[in-house]
C-alpha positions as CSV (number, residue, x, y, z in Angstrom):
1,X,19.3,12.2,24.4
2,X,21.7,12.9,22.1
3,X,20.0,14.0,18.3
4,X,21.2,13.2,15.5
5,X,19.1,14.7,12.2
6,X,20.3,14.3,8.2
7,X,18.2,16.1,5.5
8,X,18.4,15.0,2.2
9,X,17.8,17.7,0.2
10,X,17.5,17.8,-3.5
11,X,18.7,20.4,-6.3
12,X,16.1,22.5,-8.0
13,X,14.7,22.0,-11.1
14,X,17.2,22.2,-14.3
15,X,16.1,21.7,-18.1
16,X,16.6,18.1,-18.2
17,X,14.4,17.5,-15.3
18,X,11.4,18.7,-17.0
19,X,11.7,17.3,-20.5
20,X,12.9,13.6,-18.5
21,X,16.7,13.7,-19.7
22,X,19.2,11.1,-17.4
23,X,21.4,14.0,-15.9
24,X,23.6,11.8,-13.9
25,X,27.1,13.2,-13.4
26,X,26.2,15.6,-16.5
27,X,26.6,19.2,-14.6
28,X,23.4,20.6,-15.6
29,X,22.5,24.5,-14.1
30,X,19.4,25.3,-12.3
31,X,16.9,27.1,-14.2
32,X,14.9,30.1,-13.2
33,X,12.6,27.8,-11.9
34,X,15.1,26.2,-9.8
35,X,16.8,29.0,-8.7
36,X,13.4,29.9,-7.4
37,X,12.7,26.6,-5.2
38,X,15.9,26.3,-3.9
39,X,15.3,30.4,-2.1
40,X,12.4,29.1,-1.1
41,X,13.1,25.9,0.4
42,X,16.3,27.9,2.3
43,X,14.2,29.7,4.4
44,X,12.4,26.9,5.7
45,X,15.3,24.9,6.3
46,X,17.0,28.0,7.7
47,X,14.7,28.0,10.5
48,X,15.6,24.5,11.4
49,X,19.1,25.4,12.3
50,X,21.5,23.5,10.5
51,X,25.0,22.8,11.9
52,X,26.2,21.9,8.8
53,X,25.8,21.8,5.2
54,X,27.3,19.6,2.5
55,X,26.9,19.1,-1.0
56,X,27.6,17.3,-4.0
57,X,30.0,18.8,-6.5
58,X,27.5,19.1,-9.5
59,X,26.8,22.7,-9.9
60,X,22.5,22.7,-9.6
61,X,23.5,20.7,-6.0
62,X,26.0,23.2,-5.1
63,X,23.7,26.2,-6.1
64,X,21.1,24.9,-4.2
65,X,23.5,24.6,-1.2
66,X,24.8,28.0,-1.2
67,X,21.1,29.7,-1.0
68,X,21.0,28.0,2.5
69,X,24.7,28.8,3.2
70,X,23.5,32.4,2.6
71,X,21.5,32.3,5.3
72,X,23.1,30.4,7.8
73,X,26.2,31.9,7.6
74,X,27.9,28.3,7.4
75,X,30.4,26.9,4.6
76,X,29.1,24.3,2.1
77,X,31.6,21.5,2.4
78,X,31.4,19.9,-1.4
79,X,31.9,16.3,-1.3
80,X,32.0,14.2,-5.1
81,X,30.4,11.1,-2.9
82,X,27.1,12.8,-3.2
83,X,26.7,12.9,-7.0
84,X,23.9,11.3,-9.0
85,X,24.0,8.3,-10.3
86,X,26.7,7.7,-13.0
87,X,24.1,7.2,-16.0
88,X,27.1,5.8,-18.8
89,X,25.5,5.1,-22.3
90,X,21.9,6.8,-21.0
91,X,23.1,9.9,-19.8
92,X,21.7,12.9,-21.5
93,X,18.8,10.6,-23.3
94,X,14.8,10.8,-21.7
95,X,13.4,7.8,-20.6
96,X,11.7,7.3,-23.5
97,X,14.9,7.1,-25.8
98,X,16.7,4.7,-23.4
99,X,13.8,2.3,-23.4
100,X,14.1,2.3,-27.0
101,X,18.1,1.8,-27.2
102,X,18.7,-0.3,-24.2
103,X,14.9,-1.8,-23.4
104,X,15.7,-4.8,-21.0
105,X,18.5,-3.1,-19.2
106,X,17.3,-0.2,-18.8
107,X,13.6,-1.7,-17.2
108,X,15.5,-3.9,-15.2
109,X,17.3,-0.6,-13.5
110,X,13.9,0.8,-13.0
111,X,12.5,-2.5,-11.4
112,X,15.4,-1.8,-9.0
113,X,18.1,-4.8,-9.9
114,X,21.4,-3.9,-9.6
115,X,22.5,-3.6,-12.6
116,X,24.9,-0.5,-14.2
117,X,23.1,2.4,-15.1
118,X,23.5,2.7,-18.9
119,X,25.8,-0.1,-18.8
120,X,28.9,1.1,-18.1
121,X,27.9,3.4,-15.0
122,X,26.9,2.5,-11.3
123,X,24.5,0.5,-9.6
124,X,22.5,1.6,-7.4
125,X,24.3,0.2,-4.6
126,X,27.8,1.9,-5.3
127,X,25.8,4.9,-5.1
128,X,24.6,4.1,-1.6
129,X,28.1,3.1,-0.5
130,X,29.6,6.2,-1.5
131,X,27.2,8.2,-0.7
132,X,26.5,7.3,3.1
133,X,30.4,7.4,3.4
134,X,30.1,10.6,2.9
135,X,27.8,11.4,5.0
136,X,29.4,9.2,8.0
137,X,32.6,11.2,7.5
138,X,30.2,14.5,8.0
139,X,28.7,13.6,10.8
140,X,31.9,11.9,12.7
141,X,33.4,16.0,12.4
142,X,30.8,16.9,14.2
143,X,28.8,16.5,18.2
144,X,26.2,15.1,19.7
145,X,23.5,17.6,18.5
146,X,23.4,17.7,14.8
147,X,21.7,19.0,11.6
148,X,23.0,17.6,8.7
149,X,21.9,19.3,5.4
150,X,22.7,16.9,2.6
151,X,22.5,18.9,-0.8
152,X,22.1,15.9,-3.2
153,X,20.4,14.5,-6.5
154,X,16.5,12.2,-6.2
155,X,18.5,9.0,-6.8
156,X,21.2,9.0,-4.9
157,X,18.9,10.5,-2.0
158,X,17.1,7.6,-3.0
159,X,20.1,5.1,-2.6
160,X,20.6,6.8,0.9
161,X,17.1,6.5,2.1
162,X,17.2,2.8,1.2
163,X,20.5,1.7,2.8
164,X,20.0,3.6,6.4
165,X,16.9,2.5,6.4
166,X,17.7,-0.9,6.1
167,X,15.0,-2.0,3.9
168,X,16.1,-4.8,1.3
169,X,17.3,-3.6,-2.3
170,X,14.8,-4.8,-4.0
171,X,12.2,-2.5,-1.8
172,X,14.2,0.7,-2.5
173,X,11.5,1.5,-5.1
174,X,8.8,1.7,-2.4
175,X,10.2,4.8,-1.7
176,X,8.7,8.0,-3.7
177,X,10.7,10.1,-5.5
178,X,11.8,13.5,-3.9
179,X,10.5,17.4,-6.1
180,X,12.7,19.7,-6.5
181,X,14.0,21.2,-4.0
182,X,12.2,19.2,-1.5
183,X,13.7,16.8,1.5
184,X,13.8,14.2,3.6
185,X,14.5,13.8,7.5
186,X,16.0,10.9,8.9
187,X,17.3,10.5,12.5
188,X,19.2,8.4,14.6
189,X,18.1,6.5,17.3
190,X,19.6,3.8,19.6
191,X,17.6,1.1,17.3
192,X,19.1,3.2,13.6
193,X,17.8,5.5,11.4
194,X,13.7,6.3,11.3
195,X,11.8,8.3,8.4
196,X,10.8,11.6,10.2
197,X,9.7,13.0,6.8
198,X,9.2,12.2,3.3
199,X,9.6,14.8,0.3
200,X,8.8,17.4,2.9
201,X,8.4,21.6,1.7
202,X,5.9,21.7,-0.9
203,X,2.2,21.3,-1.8
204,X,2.0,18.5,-4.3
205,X,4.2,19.0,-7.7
206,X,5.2,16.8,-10.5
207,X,8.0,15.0,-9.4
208,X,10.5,15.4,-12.6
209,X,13.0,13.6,-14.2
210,X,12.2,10.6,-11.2
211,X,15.7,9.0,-12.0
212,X,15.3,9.6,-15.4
213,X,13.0,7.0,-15.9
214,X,9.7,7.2,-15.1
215,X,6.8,10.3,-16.8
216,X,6.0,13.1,-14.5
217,X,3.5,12.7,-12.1
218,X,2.2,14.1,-9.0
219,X,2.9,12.7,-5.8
């Protein structure tokens, strides 16, 4: 039958990831560190055989991309559908500064209502809309045999996860967050979408920076 895989891959680490800061649509670099997981995560995903490879716009997605691109010899196809959440007001800020500014909104983002991030920016359901657009219009460009690398951001991955799964809203928290550098599989079958893996390429790490909200901790 015909197969049809997406990996949702996230950046490597950057600054703000480790010291918890909202990144957002701020266009933070990959550290060393970063720079590091994302070579490493290339040559695994390398040996999968991508067809095709595209990215958000923010730089630490698109230099995360292009170490697989490298490789693979295909073009990274940049797509601003596939950014992280827009944080408004709490972009910049660590978790711990936003519960102090903004307390009730900003718990009830991480309870998972729908609210605007930081007020002013997205819910979490914009982000899924946008960002499964994008990846529809990917896959529609291409056959019946696909691998679809997805160079995103944890939360919008997040978002993704939640939607083509077709799990309530409310239940999108269920899902952990992704490391650095680490992916997800999903694939389509006659019924939908099934989870083939789940923050997939590494031995256990802290999981920073998980949407800006939570402390680090190990998965």
């Amino acid at each position: 039958m015909p197969s049809k895989r997406v990996v949702l891959w996230r950046h490597g680490q950057t600054e703000w990831n480790i010291v918890n800061r909202f990144q957002g649509h701020s266009d933070i670099p990959l550290n060393e560190v970063g720079v590091y997981q994302a070579q490493r995560a290339a040559v695994l995903l390398a040996g999968m055989k991508p067809t095709a490879i595209i990215s958000s716009d923010l730089g630490r997605a698109q230099a995360t991309a292009n170490e697989l691109a490298k490789l693979v010899n295909l073009p990274v196809h940049t797509d601003v559908d596939l950014r992280e959440t827009n944080g408004g007001n709490w972009e910049g800020k660590t978790g711990k500064e936003n519960r102090a500014d903004d307390f009730a909104n900003f718990v009830r983002w991480i309870d998972g209502d729908d609210n605007p991030a930081g007020g002013i920016g997205e819910t979490r359901s914009e982000v899924a809309d946008r960002a499964v657009r994008a990846i529809e219009r990917a896959l529609a460009n291409g056959g019946d045999e696909q691998l679809l690398i997805v160079a995103t951001h944890g939360g919008t991955a997040r978002c993704v996860l939640g939607r083509l799964l077709a799990l309530p809203q409310s239940h999108w928290g269920v899902i952990g967050g992704l490391s650095n550098a680490a992916w997800s599989i999903l694939q389509k079958n006659p019924r939908g979408w099934h989870l083939v893996e789940h923050n997939a390429g590494s031995l256990p790490e802290p999981i920073y920076g998980e949407e800006s909200g939570a402390e680090p901790n190990l998965r």
